[in-house]
TIDRENMAR-982335 format. One record per residue: residue in one letter; x, y, z of N, C-alpha, C in turn. Coordinates in steps of 0.001 Angstrom, whole numbers, plus 500000, padded with zeros to 6 digits. Example, Ala and Ser with C-alpha at 12.3 -4.5 7.8 and 13.67 -1.06 7.14 Angstrom:
<rs>
A513190494310507800512300495500507800513200496700507800 S512850497750507080513670498940507140512900500030507870 
</rs>
This chain:
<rs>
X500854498812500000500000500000500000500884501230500000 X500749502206499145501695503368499086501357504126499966 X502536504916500493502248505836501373501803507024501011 X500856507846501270500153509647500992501326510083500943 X501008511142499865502179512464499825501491513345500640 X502073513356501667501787514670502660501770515648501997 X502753516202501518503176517321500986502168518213500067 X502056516545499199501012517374497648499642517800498429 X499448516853499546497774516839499873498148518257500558 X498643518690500974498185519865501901498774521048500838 X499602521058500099499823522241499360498958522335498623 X498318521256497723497119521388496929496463522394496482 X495597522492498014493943523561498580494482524402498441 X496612524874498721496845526181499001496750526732497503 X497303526024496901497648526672495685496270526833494456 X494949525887495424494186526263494007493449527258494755 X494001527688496166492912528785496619493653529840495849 X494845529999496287495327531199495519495241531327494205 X495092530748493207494512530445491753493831531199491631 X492332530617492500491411531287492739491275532624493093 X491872533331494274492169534809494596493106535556493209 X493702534862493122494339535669491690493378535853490348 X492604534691490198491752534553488658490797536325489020 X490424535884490641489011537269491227490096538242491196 X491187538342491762491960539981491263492274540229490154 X492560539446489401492736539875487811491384539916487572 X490054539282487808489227539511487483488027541077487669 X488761541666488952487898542513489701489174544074488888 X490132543414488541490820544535487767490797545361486324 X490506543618485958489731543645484575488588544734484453 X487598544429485622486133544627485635486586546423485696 X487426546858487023487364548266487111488283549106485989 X488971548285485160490092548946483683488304548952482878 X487545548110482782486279548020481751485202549743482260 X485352549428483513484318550637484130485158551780483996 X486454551962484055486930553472483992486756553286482534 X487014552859481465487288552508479730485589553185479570 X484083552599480306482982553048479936482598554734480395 X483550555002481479483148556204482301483773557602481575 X485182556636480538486126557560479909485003558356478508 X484450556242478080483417556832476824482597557625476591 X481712557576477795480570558383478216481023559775478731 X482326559978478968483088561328478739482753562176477600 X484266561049477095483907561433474993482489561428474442 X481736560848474586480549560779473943479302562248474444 X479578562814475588478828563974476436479408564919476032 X481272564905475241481752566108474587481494566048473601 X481335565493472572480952564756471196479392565348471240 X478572565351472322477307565819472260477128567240471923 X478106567782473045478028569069473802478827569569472131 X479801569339471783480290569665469846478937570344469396 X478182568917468965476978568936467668476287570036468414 X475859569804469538474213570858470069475236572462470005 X476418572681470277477195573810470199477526574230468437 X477491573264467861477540573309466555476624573931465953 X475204573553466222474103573676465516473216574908466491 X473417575447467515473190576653468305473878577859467489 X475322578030466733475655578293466078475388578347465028 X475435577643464329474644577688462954472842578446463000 X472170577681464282471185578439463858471533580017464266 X472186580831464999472610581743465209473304582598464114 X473721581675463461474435582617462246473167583030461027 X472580581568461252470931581777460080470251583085460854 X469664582925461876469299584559462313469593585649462025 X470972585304462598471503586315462388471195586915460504 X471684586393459864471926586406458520470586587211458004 X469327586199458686467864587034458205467775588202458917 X468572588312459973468148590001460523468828590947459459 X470333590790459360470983591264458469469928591823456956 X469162590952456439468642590884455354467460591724455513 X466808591534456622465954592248456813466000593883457390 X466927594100457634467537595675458027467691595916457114 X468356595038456111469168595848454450467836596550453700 X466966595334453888466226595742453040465275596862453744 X464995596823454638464190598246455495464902599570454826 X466645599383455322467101601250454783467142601032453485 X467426600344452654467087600215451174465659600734450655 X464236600404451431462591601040451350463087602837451526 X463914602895452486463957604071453467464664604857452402 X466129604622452040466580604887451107466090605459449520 X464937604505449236464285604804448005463133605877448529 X462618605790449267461794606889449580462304608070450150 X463148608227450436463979609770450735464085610071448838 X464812609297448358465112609760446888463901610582446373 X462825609480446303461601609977445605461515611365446205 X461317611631447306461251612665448323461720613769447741 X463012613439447891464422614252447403463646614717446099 X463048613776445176463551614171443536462254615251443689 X460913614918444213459736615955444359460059617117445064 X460619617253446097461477618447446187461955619316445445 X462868618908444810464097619512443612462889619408442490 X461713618738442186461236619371440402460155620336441118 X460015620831442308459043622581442570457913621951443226 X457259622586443537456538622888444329454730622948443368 X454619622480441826453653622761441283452974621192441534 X452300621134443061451492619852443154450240619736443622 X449385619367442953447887619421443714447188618830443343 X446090618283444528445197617501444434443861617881442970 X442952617002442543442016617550441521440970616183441603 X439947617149441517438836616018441415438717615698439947 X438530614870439482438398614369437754437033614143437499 X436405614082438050434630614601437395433890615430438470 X432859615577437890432002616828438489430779616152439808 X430216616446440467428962616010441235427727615877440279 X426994614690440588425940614755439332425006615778439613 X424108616012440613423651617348441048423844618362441845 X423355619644441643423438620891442794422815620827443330 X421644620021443748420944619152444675420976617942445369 X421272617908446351421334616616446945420897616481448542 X420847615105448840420268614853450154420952614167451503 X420966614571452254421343614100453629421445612605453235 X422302611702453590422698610208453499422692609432452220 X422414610326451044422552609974450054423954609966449515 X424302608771448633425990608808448614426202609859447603 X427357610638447520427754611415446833427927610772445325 X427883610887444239428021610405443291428715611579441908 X428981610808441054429475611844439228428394611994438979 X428756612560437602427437613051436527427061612061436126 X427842610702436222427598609114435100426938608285436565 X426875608737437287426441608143438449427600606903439350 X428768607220438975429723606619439260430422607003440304 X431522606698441023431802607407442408433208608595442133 X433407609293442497433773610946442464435236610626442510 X435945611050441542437633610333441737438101611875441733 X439865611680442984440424612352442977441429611777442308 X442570612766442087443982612742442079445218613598442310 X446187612894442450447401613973442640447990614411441574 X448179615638441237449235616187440079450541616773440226 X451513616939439339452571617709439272452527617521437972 X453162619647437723453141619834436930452034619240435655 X450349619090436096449668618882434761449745617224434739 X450681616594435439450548614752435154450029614208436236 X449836613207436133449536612478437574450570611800437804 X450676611807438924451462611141439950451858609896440348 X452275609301439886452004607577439670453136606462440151 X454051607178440824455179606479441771455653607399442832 X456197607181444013456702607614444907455832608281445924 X456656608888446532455475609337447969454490609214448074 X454759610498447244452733610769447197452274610413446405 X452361609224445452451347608077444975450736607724445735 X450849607351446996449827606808447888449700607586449283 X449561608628449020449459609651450534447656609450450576 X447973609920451513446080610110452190445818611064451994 X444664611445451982444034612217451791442455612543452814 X442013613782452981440771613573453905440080614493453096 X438516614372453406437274614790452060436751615743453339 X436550617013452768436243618330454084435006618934453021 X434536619641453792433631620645452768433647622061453150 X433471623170452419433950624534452476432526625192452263 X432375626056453033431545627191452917431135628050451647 X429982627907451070429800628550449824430304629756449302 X430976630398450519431532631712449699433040631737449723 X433653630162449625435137630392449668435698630949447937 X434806630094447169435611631356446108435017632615445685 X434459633119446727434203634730446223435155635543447502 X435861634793448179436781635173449086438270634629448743 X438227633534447640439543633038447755439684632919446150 X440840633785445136441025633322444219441435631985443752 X441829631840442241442240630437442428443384629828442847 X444546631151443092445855630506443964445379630531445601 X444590630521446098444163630338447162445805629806448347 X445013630082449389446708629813450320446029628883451483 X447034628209452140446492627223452811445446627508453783 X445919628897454071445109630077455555443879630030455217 X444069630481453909442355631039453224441340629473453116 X442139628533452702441474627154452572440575627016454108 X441550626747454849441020626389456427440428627224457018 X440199628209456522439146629438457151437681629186456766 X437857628223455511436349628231455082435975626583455070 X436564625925456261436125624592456535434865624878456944 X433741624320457010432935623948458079432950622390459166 X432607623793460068432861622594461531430997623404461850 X430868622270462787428902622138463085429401621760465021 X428827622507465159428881621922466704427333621013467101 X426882621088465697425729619397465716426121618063465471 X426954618357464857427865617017464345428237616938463111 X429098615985462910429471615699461412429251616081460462 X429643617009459367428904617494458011428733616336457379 X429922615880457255430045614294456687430068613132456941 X429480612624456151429625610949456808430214609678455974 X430307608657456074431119607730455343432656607449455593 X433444607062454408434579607217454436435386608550454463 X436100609223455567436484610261454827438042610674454732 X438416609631455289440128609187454301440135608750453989 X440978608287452874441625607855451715442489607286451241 X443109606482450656445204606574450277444397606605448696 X445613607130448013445648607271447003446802605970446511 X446238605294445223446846604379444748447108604321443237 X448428604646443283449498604804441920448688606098441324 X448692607410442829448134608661442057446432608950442516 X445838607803442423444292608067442139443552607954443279 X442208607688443571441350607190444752439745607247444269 X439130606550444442437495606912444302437112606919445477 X436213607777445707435078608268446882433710607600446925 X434015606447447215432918605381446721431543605153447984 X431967606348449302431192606224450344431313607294450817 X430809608680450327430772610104451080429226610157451033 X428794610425452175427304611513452370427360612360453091 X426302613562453052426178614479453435425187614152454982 X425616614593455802425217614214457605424018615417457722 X423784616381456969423029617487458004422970618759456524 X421458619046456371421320619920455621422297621302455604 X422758621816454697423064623202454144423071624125455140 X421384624469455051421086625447455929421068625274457452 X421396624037457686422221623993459682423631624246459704 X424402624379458301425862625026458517426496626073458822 X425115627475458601425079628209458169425717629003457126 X425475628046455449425450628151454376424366627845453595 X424120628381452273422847628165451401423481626829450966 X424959626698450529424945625571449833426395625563450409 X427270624237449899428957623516450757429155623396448988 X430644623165449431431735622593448504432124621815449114 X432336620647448247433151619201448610434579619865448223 X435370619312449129436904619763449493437811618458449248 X439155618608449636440184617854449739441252618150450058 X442382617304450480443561617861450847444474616247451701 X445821616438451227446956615609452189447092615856453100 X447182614819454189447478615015455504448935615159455418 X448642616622456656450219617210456552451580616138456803 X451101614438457612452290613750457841452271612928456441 X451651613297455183452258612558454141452530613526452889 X452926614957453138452840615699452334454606615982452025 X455346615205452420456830615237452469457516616670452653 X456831617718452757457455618757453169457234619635451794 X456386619159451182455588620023449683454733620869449931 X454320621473449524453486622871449612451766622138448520 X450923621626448574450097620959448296448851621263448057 X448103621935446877447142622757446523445897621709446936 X444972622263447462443881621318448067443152620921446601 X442248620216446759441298620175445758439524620751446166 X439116621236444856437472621954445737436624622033444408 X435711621005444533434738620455443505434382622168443200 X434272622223441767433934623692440859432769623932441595 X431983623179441640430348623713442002429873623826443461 X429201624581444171428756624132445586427804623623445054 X427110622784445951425692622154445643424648622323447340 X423544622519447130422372622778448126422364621361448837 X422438621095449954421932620032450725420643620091451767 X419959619148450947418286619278451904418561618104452628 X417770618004453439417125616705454237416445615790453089 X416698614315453447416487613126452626414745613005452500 X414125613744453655412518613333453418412590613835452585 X412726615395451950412301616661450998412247615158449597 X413218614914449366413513613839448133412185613380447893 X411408612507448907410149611830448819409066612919448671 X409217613915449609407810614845448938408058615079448009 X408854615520446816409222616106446293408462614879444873 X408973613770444995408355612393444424406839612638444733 X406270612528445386405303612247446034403950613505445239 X404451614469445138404235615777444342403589615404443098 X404747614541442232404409613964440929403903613010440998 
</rs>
């Protein structure tokens, strides 16, 4: 019967324990080289983030930017062209004024009835210089407001009339409104129709027999021009709207 190796039997356990403790420290070393290697990635990968979203914060910043840019240019560029126009009506004089282009169909008319032409069509103004119409720049499209004047402004005001003499023969009613409807305007490429003026209050509560339909630019679109009003040739009588029906009623 052979005798036991003492030796092997008891060194054995030692050496496969330590095996063992060595396989778990190389193993638990492994594990924390793997966890710093994921902690390093997730580094790189949060700067790699922080790049693109810094990238593209930028970029959209420069696109903004770029449309503000574009959009300023083009504002003093509007601004720019309209000083010119400005400029150029300036420098060709001072010969500019409003004109009505047809007549009122009657020298009779009635409280809330719309103002109308001789063709029964609606009452057009316009702007002139020099004899043309006006058909780009400023005052192509300035406003305009529809006033009415006291029947004796042209036996008080020749036909160069001055702005003083104009506004002296407004009527104002401390009853109300002479007029009613629309009574500004813009003028477009020069022109405008008066497609909604009536008369608010007979003649004889103005204390006039009969009004003139008026006109004129408001002084914040008159660019610093000197601007002849406009004032329908004819006054016309304004009655009250019943008179119309008796008047029917008669015949």
């Amino acid at each position: 019967m052979p005798v036991p190796n003492l030796h092997s039997a008891l060194t054995e356990p030692i050496v496969e324990g330590w095996l063992v403790d060595s396989s778990l420290q190389h193993l638990t070393k492994q594990t924390g080289t793997l966890s710093e290697r994921i902690d390093t990635l997730s580094h790189e990968v949060g700067q790699i983030k922080r790049l693109i979203s810094n990238r593209d914060t930028n970029e959209r910043y420069r696109s903004e930017a770029n449309q503000e840019n574009a959009a300023v240019t083009e504002e003093v560029n509007q601004e720019q062209t309209a000083l010119r126009f400005a400029a150029n009506e300036v420098h060709e004089g001072q010969g500019v004024e409003l004109r009505f282009l047809n007549k009122m169909k009657d020298h009779l008319v009635y409280t809330n009835d719309k103002i109308t032409a001789e063709d029964g069509t609606a009452i057009k103004i316009a702007i002139f210089r020099d004899s043309k119409i006006v058909t780009a720049g400023q005052l192509s499209s300035a406003r305009i407001e529809i006033l009415v004047l006291h029947d004796k402004f042209y036996d008080a005001a020749p036909d160069n009339w001055t702005a003083c003499e104009f506004d002296a023969h407004i009527v104002s009613s401390s009853k109300g409104a002479v007029l009613g409807g629309v009574l500004r305007v813009k003028l477009k490429n020069g022109e405008a129709s008066l497609s909604d003026v009536s008369f608010n209050m007979p003649s004889s509560k103005t204390g006039s027999k009969k009004l003139i339909l008026a006109a004129r630019v408001l002084s914040s679109d008159k660019a610093g021009l000197q601007i002849k009003e406009a004032v329908m040739n004819q006054p016309v009588e304004v009655q009250v709207n019943r008179n119309k029906y008796q008047i029917i009623a008669l015949f």
